[in-house]
C-alpha positions in Angstrom: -14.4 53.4 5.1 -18.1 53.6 5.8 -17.9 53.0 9.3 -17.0 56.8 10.2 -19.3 58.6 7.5 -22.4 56.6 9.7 -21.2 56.6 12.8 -21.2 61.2 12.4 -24.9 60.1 11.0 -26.1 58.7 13.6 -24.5 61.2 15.8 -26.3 64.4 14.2 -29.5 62.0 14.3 -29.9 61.3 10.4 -29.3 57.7 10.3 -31.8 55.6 9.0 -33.5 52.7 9.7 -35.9 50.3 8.5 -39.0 49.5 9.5 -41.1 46.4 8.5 -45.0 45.8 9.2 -46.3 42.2 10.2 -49.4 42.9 9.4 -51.1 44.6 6.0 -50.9 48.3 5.1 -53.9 50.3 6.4 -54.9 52.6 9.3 -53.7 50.2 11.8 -50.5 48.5 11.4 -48.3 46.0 13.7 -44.5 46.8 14.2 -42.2 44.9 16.2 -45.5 43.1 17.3 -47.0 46.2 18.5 -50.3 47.5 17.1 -50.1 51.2 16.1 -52.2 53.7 14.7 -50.6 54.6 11.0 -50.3 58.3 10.5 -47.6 57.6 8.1 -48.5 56.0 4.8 -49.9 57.7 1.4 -52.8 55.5 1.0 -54.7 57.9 1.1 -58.2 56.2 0.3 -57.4 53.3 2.2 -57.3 50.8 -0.5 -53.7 49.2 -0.3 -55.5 46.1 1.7 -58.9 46.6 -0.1 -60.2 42.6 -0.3 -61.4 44.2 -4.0 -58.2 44.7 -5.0 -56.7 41.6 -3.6 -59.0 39.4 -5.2 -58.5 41.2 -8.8 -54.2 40.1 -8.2 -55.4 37.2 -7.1 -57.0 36.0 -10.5 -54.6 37.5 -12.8 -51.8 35.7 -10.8 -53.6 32.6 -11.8 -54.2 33.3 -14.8 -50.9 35.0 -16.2 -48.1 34.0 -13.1 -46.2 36.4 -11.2 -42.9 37.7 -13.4 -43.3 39.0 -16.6 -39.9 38.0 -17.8 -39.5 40.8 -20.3 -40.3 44.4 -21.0 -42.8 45.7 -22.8 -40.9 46.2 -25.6 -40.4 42.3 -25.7 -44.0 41.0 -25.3 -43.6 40.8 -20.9 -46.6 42.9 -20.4 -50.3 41.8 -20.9 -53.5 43.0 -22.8 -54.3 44.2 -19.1 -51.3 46.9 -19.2 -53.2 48.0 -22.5 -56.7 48.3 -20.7 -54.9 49.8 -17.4 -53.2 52.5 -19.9 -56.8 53.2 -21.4 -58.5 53.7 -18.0 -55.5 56.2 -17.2 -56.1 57.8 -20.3 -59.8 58.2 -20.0 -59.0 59.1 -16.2 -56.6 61.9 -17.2 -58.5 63.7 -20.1 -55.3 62.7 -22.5 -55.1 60.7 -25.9 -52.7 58.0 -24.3 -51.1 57.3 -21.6 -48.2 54.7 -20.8 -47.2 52.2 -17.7 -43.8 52.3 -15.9 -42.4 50.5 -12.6 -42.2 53.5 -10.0 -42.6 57.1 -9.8 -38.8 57.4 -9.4 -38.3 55.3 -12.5 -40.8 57.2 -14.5 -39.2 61.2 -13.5 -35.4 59.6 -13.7 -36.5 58.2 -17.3 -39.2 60.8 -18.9 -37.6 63.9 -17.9 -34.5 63.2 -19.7 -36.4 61.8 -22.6 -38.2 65.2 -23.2 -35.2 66.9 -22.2 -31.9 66.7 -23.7 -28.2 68.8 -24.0 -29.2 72.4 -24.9 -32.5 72.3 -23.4 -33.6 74.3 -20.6 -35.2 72.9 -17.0 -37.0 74.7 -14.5 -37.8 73.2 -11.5 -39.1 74.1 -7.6 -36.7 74.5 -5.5 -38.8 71.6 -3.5 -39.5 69.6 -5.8 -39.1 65.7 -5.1 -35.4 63.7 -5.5 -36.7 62.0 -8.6 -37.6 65.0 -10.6 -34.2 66.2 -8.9 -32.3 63.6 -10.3 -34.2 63.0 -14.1 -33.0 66.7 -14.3 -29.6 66.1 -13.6 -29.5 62.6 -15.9 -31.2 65.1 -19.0 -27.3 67.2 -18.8 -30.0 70.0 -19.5 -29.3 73.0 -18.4 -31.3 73.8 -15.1 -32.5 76.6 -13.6 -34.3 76.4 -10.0 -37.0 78.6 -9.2 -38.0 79.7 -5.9 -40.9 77.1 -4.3 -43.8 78.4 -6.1 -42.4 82.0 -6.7 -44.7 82.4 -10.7 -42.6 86.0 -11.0 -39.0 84.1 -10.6 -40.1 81.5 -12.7 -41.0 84.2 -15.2 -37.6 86.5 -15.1 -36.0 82.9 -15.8 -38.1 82.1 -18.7 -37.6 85.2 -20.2 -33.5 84.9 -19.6 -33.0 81.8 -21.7 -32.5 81.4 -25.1 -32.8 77.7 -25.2 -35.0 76.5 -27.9 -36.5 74.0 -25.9 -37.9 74.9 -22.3 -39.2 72.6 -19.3 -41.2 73.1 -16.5 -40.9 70.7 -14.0 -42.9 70.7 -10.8 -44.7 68.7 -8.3 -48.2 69.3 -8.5 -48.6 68.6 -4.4 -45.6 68.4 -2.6 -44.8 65.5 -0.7 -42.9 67.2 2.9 -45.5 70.4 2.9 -48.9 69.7 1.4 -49.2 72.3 -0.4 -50.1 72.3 -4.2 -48.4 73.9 -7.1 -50.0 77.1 -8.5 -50.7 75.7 -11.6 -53.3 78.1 -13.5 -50.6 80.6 -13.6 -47.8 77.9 -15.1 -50.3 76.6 -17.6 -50.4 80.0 -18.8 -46.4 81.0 -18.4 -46.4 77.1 -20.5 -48.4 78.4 -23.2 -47.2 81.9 -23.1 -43.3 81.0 -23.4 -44.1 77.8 -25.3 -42.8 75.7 -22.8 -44.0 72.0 -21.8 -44.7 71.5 -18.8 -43.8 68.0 -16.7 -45.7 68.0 -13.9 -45.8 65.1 -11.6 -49.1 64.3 -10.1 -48.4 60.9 -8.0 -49.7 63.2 -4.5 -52.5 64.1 -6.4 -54.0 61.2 -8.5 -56.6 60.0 -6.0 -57.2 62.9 -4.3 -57.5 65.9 -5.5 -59.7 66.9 -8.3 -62.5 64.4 -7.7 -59.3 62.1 -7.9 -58.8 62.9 -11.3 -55.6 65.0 -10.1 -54.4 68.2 -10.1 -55.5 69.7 -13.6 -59.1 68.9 -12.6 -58.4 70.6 -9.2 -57.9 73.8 -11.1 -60.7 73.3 -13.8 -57.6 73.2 -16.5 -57.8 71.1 -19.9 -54.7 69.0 -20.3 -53.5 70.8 -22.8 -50.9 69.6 -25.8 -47.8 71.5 -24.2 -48.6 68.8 -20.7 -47.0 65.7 -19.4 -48.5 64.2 -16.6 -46.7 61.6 -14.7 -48.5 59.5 -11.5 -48.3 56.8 -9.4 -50.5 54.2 -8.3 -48.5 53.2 -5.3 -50.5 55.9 -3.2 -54.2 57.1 -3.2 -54.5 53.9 -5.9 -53.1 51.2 -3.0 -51.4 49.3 -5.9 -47.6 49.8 -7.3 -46.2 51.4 -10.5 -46.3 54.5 -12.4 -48.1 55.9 -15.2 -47.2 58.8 -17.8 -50.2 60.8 -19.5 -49.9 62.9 -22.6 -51.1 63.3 -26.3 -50.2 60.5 -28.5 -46.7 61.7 -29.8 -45.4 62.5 -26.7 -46.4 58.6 -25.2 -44.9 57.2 -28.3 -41.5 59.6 -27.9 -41.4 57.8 -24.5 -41.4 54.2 -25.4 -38.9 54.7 -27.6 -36.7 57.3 -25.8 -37.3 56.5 -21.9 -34.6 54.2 -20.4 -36.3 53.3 -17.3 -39.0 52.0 -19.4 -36.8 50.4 -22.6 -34.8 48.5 -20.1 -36.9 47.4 -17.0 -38.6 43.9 -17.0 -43.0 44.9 -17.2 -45.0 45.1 -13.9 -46.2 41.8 -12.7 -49.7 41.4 -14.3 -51.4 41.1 -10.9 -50.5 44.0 -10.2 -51.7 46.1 -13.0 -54.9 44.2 -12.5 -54.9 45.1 -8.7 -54.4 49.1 -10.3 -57.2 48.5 -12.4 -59.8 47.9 -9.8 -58.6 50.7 -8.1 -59.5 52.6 -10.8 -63.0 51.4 -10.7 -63.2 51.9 -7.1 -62.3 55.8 -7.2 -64.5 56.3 -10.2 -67.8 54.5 -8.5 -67.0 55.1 -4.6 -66.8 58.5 -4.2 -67.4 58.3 -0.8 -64.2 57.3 -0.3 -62.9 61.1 -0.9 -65.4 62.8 1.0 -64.1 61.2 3.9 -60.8 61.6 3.4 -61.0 65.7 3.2 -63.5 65.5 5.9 -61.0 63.7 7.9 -58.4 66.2 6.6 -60.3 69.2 8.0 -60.5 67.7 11.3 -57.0 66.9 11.6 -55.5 70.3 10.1 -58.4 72.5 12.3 -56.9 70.4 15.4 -53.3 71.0 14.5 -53.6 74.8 14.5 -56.2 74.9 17.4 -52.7 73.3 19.2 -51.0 75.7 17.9 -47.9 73.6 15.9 -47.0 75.2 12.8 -48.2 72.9 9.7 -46.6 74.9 6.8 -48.7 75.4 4.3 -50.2 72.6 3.9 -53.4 72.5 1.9 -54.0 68.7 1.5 -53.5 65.3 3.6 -50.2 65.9 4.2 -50.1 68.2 7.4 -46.5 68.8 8.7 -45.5 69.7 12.4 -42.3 71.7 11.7 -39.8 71.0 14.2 -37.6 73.6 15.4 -34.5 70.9 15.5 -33.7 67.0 14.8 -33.9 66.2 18.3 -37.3 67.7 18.9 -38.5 66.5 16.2 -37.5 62.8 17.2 -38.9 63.2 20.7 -42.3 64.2 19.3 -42.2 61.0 17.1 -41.1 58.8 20.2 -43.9 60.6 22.2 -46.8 59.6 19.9 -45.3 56.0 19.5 -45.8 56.0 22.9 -49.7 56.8 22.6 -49.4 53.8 20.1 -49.0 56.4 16.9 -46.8 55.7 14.3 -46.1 59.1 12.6 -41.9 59.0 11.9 -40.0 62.2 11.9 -38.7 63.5 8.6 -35.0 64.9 8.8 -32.3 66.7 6.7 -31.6 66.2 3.8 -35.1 64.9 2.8 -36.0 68.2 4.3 -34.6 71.4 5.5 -36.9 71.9 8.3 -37.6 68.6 10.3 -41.0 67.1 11.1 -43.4 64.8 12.3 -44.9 64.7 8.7 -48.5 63.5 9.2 -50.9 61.8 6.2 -54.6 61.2 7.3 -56.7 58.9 4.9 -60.1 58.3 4.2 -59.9 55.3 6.6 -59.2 56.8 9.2 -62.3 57.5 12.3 -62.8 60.9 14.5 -61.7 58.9 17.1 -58.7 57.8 15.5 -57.8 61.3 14.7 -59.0 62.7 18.3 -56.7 60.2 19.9 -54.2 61.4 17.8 -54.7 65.5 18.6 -55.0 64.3 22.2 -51.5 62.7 22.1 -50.1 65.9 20.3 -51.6 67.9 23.4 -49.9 66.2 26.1 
């Protein structure tokens, strides 16, 4: 039954495969027992490997074990979830904030706890498959707005009649970089009284000071905001968080499946988030040199003359003109001993090489890069 449906996949060049590193995440990583250049992972400040934040799983391994054999709800988490959900809290500007096991979890489980039958959604038209699918779980009605068109999103607001409205967005976009005009939804949010989800796992770590997106645009989080992140990316750990005023965090722990019904995160984990916490807050170092490394990268991009969207962050696509071209870039750069996979349909419209820089990475790593690029 199956065979068919992959064989036209891998004929139109959209199968995929796995890949599996030997050797710990970070700028350098070893495939099939090569050693390649990693221009395609989100940790962004280089901390995924951090000996910091391996010691800190280390002791809470031995001190509470690995599996937490429960949810939350039934006593499997730790006073260390309670400490990581303060530091998120304190991180975020909110009154609470609340741990879950993934950033698809979290979107798949929040969105249709704050939106239910009768309600009304409106998302990008680029937003990521999670907030895609919490959408379609809610059975709310949703409405799609053009990627970051503020006067569509308006006529739509202004059409409905449901009594409850949601905006849901990315705040950066994961395939183009860029970042979601958020001044102007805060105030179409307030204006409209509509709250607005907004889903900050691109942006926790980097932007902001690191403090995310709000911060990015000098905006309070106000009442009418959720915030949802992950510290599987700029943070180098694993899980999710949601942010909000009391209420709302309270409303989700009683209302989110994904969180009722999963088992808690492994308590060396959350310990391993925790000193990541304490790392962005006292190294900020760490961020200088990732947007100084950004600026390098995205100057030498255009200088080639590749078209990198508009990306205004660490993710810098090369937009591909076809699959094919966009596979033979990827082969040519794992050839210079680059890993930077191609992205194809129906991740994206457009395919592309789509490139992540970090803080960890050196000119030189980033000049050998442009240099393979201008071959």
């Amino acid at each position: 039954m199956f065979k068919d449906d992959l064989t036209q996949l891998k004929a139109s060049g959209r199968l995929r495969e796995l890949t599996d590193r030997t050797s710990p995440q970070g700028r350098k990583i070893t495939i099939g027992g090569r050693e390649l250049l990693n221009f395609g992972s989100n940790d962004y400040l280089g901390l995924a490997a951090d000996p910091a934040l391996v010691r800190a799983a280390v002791e809470a391994l031995e001190k509470y074990g690995l599996g937490g054999g429960a949810s939350r709800l039934l006593a499997g988490g730790t006073e260390l979830a309670m400490e990581l959900e303060a530091r998120v809290a304190r991180l975020k500007g909110t009154e609470a904030a609340l741990l879950l096991n993934s950033g698809y979890a979290a979107n798949t489980g929040i969105v249709p706890a704050v939106a239910r039958p009768g309600d009304a959604i409106f998302s990008d038209k680029l937003n990521h498959a999670s907030l895609i699918d919490g959408c379609n779980i809610s059975r709310a009605e949703t409405r799609i707005y053009r990627h970051r068109d503020m006067e569509h999103l308006e006529r739509l607001l202004k059409q409905t009649w449901a009594k409850h409205k949601i905006v849901v967005t990315d705040s950066v976009f994961s395939m183009d970089g860029d970042i979601a005009p958020l001044k102007e939804m805060d105030t179409l949010c307030s204006r409209y009284n509509a709250l607005l989800y907004l889903d900050d796992a691109h942006a926790t770590g980097v932007l902001g000071g690191g403090k995310g997106s709000l911060a990015h645009f000098s905006l309070e989080p106000e009442p009418w905001i959720v915030q949802m992140g992950t510290f599987s990316k700029a943070l180098g750990s694993f899980g999710a968080f949601a942010s909000a005023d009391a209420s709302k965090i309270q409303w989700i722990v009683n209302s989110a499946r994904s969180f009722v019904y999963s088992t808690a995160l492994p308590a060396c984990v959350v310990a391993a988030s925790i000193e990541a916490i304490n790392i962005l807050e006292n190294d900020t170092g760490r961020i200088e040199r990732l947007w100084a490394n950004r600026e390098r990268l995205h100057a030498g991009i255009r200088k080639l003359g590749f078209n990198a969207g508009a990306s205004e962050t660490p993710i810098i696509p090369i937009i591909s003109p076809g699959i094919k071209e966009a596979m033979a870039l990827s082969d040519r750069l794992l050839d210079a001993d680059i890993y930077a996979p191609a992205i194809r349909p129906p991740t994206v419209r457009e395919p592309r090489i789509r490139l992540t820089v970090t803080a960890a990475h050196t000119d030189e790593d980033i000049d050998h890069l442009l240099g393979a690029l201008n071959t």
